[in-house]
NUVOLO-715433 format. One record per residue (C-alpha): residue in three letters; x, y, z. Coordinates in steps of 0.05 Angstrom, whole numbers, plus 5000, padded with zeros to 4 digits. Example, Ala and Ser with C-alpha at 12.3 -4.5 7.8 and 13.67 -1.06 7.14 Angstrom:
@r = ALA&east = 5246&north = 4910&up = 5156
@r = SER&east = 5273&north = 4979&up = 5143
//
This chain:
@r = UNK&east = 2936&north = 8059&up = 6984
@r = UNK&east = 2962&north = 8047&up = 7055
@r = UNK&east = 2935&north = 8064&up = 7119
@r = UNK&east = 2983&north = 8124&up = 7136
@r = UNK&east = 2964&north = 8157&up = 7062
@r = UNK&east = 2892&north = 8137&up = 7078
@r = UNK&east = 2894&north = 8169&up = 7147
@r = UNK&east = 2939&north = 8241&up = 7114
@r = UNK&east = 2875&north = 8237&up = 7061
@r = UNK&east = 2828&north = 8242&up = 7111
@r = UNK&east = 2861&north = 8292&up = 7152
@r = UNK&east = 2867&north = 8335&up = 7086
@r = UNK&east = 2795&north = 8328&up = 7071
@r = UNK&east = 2777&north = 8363&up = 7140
@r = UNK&east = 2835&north = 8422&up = 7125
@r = UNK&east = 2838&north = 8437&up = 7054
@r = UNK&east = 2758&north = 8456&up = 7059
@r = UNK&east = 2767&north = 8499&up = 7107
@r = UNK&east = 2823&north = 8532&up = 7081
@r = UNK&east = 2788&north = 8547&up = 7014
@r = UNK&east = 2730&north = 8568&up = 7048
@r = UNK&east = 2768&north = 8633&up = 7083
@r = UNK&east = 2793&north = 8645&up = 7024
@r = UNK&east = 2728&north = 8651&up = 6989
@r = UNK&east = 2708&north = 8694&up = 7041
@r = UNK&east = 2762&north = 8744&up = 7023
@r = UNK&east = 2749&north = 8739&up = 6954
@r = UNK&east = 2705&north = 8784&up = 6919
@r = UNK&east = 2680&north = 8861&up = 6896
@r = UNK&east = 2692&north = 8878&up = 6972
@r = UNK&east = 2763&north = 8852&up = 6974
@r = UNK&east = 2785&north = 8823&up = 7051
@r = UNK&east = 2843&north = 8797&up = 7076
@r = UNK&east = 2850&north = 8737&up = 7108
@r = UNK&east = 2863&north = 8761&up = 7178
@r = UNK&east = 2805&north = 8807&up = 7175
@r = UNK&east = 2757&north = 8742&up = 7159
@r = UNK&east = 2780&north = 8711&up = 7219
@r = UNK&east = 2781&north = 8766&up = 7261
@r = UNK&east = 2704&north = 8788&up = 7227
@r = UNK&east = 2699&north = 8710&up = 7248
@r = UNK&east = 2710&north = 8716&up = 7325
@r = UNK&east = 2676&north = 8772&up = 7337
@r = UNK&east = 2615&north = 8746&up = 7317
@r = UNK&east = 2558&north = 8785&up = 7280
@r = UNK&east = 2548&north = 8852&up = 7310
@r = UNK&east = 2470&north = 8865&up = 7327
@r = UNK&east = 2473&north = 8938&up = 7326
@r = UNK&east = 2511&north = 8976&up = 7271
@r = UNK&east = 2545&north = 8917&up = 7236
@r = UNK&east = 2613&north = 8946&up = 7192
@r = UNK&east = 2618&north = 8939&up = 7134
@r = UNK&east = 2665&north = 8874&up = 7138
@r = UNK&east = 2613&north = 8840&up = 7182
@r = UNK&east = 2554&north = 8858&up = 7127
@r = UNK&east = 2593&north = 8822&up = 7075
@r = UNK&east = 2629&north = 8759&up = 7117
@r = UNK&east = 2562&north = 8737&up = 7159
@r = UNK&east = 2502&north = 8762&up = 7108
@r = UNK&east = 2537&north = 8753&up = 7040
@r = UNK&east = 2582&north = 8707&up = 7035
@r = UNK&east = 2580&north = 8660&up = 7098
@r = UNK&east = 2503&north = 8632&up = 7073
@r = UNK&east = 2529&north = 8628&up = 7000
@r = UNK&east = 2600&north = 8586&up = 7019
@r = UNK&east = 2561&north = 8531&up = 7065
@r = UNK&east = 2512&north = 8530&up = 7007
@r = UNK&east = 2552&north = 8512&up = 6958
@r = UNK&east = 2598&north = 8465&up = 6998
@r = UNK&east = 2535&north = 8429&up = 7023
@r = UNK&east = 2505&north = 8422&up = 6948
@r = UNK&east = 2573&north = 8400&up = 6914
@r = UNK&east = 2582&north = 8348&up = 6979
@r = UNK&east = 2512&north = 8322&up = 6963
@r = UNK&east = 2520&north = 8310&up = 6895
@r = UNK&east = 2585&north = 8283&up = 6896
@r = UNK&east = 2561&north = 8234&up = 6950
@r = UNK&east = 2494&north = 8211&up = 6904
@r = UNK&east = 2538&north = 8205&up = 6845
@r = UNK&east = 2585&north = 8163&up = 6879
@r = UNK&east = 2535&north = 8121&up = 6901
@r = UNK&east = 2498&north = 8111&up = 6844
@r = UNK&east = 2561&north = 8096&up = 6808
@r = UNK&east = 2576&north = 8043&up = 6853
@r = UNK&east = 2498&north = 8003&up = 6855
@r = UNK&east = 2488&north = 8013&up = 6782
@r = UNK&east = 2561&north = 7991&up = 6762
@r = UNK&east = 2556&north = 8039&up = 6703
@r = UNK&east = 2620&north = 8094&up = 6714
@r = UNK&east = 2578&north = 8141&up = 6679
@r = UNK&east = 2517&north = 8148&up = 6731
@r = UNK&east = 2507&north = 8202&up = 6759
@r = UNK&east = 2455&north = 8250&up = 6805
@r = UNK&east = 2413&north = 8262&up = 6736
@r = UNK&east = 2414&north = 8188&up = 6714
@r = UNK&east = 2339&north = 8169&up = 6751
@r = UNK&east = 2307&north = 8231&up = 6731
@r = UNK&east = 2302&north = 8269&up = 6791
@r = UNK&east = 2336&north = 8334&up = 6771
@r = UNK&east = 2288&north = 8336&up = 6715
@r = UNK&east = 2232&north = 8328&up = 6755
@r = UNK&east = 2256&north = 8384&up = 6807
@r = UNK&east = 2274&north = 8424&up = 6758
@r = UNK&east = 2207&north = 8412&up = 6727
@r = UNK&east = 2165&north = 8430&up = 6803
@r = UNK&east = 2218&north = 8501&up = 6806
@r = UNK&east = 2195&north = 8521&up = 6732
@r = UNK&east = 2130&north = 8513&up = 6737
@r = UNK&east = 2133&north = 8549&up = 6808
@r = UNK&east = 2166&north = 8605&up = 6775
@r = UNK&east = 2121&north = 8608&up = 6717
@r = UNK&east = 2059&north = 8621&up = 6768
@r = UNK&east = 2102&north = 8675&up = 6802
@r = UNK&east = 2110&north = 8634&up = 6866
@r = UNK&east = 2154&north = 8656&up = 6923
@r = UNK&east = 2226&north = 8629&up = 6938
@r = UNK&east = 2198&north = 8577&up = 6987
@r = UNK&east = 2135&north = 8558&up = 6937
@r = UNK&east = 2193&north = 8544&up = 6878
@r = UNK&east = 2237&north = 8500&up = 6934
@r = UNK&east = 2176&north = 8467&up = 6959
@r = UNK&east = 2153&north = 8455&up = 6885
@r = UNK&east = 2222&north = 8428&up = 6862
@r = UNK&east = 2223&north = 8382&up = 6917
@r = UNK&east = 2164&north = 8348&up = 6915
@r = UNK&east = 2167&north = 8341&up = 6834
@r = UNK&east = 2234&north = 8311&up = 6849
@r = UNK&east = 2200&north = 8256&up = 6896
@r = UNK&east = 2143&north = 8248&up = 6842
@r = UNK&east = 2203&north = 8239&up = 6786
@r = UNK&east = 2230&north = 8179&up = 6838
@r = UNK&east = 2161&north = 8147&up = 6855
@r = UNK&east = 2150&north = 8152&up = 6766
@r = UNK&east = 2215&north = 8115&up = 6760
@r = UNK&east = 2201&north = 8065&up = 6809
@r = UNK&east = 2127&north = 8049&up = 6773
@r = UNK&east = 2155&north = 8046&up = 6704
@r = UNK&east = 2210&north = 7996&up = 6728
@r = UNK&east = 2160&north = 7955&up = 6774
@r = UNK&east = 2123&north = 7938&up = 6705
@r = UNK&east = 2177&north = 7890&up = 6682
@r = UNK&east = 2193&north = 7838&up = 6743
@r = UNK&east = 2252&north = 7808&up = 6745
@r = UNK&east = 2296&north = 7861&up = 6702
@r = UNK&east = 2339&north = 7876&up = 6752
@r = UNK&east = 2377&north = 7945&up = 6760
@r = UNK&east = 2383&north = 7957&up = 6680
@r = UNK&east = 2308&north = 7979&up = 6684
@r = UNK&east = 2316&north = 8023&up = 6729
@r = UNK&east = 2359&north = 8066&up = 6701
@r = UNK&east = 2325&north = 8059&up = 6633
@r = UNK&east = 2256&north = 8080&up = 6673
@r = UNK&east = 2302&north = 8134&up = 6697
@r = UNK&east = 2319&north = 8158&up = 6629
@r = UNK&east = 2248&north = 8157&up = 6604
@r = UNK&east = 2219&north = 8196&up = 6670
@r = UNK&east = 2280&north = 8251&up = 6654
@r = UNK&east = 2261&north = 8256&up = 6575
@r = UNK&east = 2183&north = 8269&up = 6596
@r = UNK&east = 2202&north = 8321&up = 6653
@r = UNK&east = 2250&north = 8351&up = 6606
@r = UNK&east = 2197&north = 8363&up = 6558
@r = UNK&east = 2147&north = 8387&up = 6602
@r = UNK&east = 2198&north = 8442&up = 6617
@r = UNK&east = 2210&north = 8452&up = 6548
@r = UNK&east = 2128&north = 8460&up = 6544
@r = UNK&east = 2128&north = 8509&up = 6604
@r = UNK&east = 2189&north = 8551&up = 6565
@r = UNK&east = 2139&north = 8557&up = 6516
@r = UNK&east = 2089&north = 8584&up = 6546
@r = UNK&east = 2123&north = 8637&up = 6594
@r = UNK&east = 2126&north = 8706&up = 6580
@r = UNK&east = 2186&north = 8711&up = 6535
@r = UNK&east = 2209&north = 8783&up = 6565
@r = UNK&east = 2205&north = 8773&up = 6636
@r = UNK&east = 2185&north = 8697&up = 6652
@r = UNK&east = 2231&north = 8653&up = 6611
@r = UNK&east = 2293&north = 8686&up = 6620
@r = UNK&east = 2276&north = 8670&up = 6703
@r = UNK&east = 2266&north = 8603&up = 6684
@r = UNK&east = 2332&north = 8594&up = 6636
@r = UNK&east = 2373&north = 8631&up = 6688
@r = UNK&east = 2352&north = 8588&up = 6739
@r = UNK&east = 2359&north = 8524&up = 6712
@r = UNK&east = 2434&north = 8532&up = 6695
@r = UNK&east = 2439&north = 8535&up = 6768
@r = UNK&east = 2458&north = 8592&up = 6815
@r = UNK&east = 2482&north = 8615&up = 6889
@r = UNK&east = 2454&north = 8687&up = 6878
@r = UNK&east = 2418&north = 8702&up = 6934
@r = UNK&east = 2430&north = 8649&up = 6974
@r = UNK&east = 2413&north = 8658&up = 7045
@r = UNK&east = 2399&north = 8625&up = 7113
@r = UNK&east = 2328&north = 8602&up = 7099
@r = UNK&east = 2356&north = 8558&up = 7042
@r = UNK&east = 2407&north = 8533&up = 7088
@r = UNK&east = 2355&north = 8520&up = 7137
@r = UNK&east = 2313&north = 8489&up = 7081
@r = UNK&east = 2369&north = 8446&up = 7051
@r = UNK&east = 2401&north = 8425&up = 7105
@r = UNK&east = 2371&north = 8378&up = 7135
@r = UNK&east = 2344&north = 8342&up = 7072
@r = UNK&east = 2423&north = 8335&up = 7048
@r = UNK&east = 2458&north = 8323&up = 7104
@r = UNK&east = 2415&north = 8273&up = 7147
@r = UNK&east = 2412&north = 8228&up = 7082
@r = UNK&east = 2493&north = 8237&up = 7075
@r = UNK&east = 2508&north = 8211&up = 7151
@r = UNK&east = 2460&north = 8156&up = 7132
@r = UNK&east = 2501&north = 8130&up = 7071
@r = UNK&east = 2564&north = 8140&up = 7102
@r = UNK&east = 2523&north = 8097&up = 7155
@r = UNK&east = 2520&north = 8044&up = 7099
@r = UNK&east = 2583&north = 8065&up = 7070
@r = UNK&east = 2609&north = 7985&up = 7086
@r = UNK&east = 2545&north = 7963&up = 7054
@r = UNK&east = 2564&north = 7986&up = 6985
@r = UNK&east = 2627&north = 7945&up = 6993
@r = UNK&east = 2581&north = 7886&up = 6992
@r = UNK&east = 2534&north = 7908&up = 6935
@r = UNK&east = 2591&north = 7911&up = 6892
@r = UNK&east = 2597&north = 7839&up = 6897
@r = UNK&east = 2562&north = 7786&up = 6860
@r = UNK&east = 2487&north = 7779&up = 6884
@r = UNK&east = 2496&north = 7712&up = 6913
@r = UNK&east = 2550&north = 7732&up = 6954
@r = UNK&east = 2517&north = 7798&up = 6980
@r = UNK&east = 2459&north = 7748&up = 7007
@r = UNK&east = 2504&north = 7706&up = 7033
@r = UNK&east = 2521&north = 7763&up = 7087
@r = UNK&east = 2461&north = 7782&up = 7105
@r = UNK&east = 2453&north = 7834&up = 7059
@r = UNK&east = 2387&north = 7844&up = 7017
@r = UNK&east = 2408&north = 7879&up = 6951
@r = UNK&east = 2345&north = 7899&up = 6923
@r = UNK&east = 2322&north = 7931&up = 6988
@r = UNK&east = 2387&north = 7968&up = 7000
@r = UNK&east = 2397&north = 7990&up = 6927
@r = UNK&east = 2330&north = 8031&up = 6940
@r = UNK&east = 2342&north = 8049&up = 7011
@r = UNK&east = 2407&north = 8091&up = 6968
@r = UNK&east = 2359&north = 8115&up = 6918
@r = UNK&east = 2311&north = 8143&up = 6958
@r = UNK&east = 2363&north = 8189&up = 6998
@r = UNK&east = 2397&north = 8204&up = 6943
@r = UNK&east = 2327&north = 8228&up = 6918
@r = UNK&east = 2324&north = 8277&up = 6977
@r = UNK&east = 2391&north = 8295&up = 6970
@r = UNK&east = 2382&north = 8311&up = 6893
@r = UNK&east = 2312&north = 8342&up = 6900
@r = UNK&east = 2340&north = 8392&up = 6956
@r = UNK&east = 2398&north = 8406&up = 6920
@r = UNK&east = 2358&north = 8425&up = 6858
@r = UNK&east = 2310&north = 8461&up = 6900
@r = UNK&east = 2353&north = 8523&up = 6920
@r = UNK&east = 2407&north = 8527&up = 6875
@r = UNK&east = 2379&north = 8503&up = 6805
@r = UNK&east = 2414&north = 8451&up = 6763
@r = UNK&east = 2491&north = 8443&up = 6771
@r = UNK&east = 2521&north = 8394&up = 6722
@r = UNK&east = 2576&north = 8344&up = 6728
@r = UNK&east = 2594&north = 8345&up = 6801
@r = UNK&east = 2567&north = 8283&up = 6810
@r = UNK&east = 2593&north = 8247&up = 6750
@r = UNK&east = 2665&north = 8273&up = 6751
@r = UNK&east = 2687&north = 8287&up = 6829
@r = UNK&east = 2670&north = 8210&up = 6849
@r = UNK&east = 2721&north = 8187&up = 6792
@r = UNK&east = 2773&north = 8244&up = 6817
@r = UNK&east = 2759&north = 8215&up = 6892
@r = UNK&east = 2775&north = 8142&up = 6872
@r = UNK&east = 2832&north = 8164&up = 6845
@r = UNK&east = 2856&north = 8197&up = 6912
@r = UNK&east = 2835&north = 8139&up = 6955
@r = UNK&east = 2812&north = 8076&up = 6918
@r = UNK&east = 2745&north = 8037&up = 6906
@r = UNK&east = 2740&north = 8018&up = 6992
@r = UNK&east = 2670&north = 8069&up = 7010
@r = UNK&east = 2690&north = 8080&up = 7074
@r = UNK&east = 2747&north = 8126&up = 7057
@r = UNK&east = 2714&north = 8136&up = 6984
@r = UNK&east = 2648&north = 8170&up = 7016
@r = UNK&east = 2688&north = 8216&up = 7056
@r = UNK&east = 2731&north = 8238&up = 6997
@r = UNK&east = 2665&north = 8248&up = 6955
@r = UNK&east = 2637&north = 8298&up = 7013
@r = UNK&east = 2707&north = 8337&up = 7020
@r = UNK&east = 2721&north = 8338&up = 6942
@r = UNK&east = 2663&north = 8357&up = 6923
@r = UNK&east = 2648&north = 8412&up = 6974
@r = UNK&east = 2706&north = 8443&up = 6952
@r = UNK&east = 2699&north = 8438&up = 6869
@r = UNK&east = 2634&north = 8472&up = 6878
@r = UNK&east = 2651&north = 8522&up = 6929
@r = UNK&east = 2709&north = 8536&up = 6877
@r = UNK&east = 2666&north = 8537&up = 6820
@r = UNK&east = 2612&north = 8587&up = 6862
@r = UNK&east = 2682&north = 8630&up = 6874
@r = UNK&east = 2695&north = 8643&up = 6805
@r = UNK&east = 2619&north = 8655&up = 6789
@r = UNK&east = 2618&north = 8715&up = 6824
@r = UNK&east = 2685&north = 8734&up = 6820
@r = UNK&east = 2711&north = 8724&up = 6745
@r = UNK&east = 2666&north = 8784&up = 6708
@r = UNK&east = 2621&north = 8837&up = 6738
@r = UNK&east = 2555&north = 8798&up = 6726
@r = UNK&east = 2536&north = 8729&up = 6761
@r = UNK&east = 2562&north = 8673&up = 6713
@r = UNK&east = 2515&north = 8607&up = 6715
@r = UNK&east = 2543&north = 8544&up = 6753
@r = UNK&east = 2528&north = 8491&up = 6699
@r = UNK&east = 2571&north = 8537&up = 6657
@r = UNK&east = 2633&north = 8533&up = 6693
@r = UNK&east = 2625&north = 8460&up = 6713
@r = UNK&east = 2619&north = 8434&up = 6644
@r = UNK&east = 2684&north = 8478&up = 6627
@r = UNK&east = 2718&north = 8455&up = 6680
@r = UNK&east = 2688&north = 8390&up = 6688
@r = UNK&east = 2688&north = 8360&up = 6613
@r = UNK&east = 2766&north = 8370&up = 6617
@r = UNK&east = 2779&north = 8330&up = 6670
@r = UNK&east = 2733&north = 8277&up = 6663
@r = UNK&east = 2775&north = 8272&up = 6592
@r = UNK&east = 2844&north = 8276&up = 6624
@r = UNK&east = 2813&north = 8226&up = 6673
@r = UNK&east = 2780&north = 8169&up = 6612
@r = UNK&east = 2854&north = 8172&up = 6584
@r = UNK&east = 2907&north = 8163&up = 6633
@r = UNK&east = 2879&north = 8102&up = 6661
@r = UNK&east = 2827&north = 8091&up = 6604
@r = UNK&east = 2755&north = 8034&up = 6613
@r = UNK&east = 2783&north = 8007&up = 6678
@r = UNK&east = 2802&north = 8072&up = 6718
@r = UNK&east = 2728&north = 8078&up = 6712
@r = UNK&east = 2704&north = 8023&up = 6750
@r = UNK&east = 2655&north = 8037&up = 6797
//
């Protein structure tokens, strides 16, 4: 790709989000029109007697819209990164066992009837034990290189999963489990500005830091030798990624539940756009991914009367691409 498409890629990555994002904000069972958004927008929320329009833009659907563009950019970010320091196009935020693990701290968290901030403080912190498990099993075995860690990685995600299959057994099947199922298919319901306070940071500090290092994953993609060569220590950095992609993943799964595929197919859909070089790649990751989700999140509350489940629609949505993806350009458009 050349510079000038490079340079009209990133200036669409700053517009297109916030393009869809007024339109999401006019979309919905209170139906607004653009104009009134922005309008709604300038005037600011109203402290005394808020309309109706003001209700809906600033304590509905502002909250909800950052959410889910701040989720989708995480996980599109830790999948692209893991795709790129495991060499394996098929990594993605799920591959070391962290959602698992989070998903594992929110269940149990529900299952004890804790609050909203005991279930995110719960996920998280599982989703830091799931890391710390991974790291242990794949310490055990010197010498075996990246390959054991994701194979600790799938072993930590088949014991969490079954733990949660253990604590689906023993909720209450009328009132208890259907909380639990709900939630792990992922959902924005609800979302507010304590999970944006909550998330926030834990996402987007890590993401500044990797696009930080964004020229650093260049070099990692190189053979070992040569990585040395310039300074670079591969081992250290390849767990420097992990662990904020940790954060990233555990905070993600923390307030919104698990949301497949965003990190396995929008990094694929992003090299596509601007090529295998991470310091446009990165970028692309956050402003692609921001927007599937915040798409996805549109539709969710917008396509039938009830809330539909995120996983849902990204396995839909996202199992056809990544297909239409595998076939046009076939093994090697999936180089990481």
């Amino acid at each position: 790709m050349s510079k000038v498409k490079r340079v009209a890629a990133l200036v669409l990555e700053i517009v297109i989000p916030l393009v869809v994002a007024l339109l999401a904000l006019c979309v919905g069972r209170y139906a607004l029109t653009p104009l009134d958004v922005i309008t709604t927008l300038i005037a600011g929320p109203s402290p005394s007697e808020p309309g109706p329009a003001t209700m809906v833009v600033f304590n509905v659907r502002l909250p909800r819209i950052l959410l889910a563009f701040i989720v989708g950019a995480g996980l599109s970010v830790v999948g692209c990164c893991f795709q790129s320091i495991f060499s394996n196009p098929l990594a993605s935020p799920d591959t070391l066992g962290v959602s698992a693990g989070a998903a594992f701290g929110a269940s149990l968290a529900i299952l004890f009837s804790f609050s909203i901030a005991g279930v995110q403080a719960f996920a998280l912190c599982f989703g830091i034990v799931a890391i710390v498990f991974t790291f242990l099993l794949s310490s055990m075995r010197k010498g075996s290189g990246i390959l054991m860690v994701v194979l600790a990685g799938v072993i930590t995600s088949a014991f969490f999963n079954a733990l949660i299959s253990a604590i689906k057994y023993l909720a209450d099947p009328t009132t208890k489990l259907p909380e639990i199922t709900y939630w792990l298919m992922g959902s924005m319901v609800g979302a507010s500005y304590f999970d944006l306070s909550s998330a926030v940071p834990l996402i987007c500090i890590p993401c500044i830091i990797l696009i930080m290092l964004r020229w650093k994953l260049n070099v990692l993609m190189l053979p070992e030798n040569e990585s040395v060569s310039l300074g670079i220590k591969p081992r250290t950095l390849r767990w420097i990624i992990i662990v904020l992609g940790t954060l990233i993943v555990a905070s993600c799964v923390s307030v919104c539940g698990q949301v497949g595929w965003v990190g396995l197919v929008i990094p694929h859909m992003a090299r596509r756009l601007v090529g295998t070089d991470h310091q446009y790649l990165l970028p692309a990751s956050i402003s692609m991914g921001g927007v599937y989700l915040l798409l996805i999140d549109t539709l969710a509350r917008s396509l039938t009367s009830g809330e539909l489940p995120l996983s849902i629609l990204t396995a839909i949505i996202g199992l056809p691409i990544f297909v239409v993806l595998y076939f046009r350009k076939g093994a090697r458009g999936f180089d990481a």
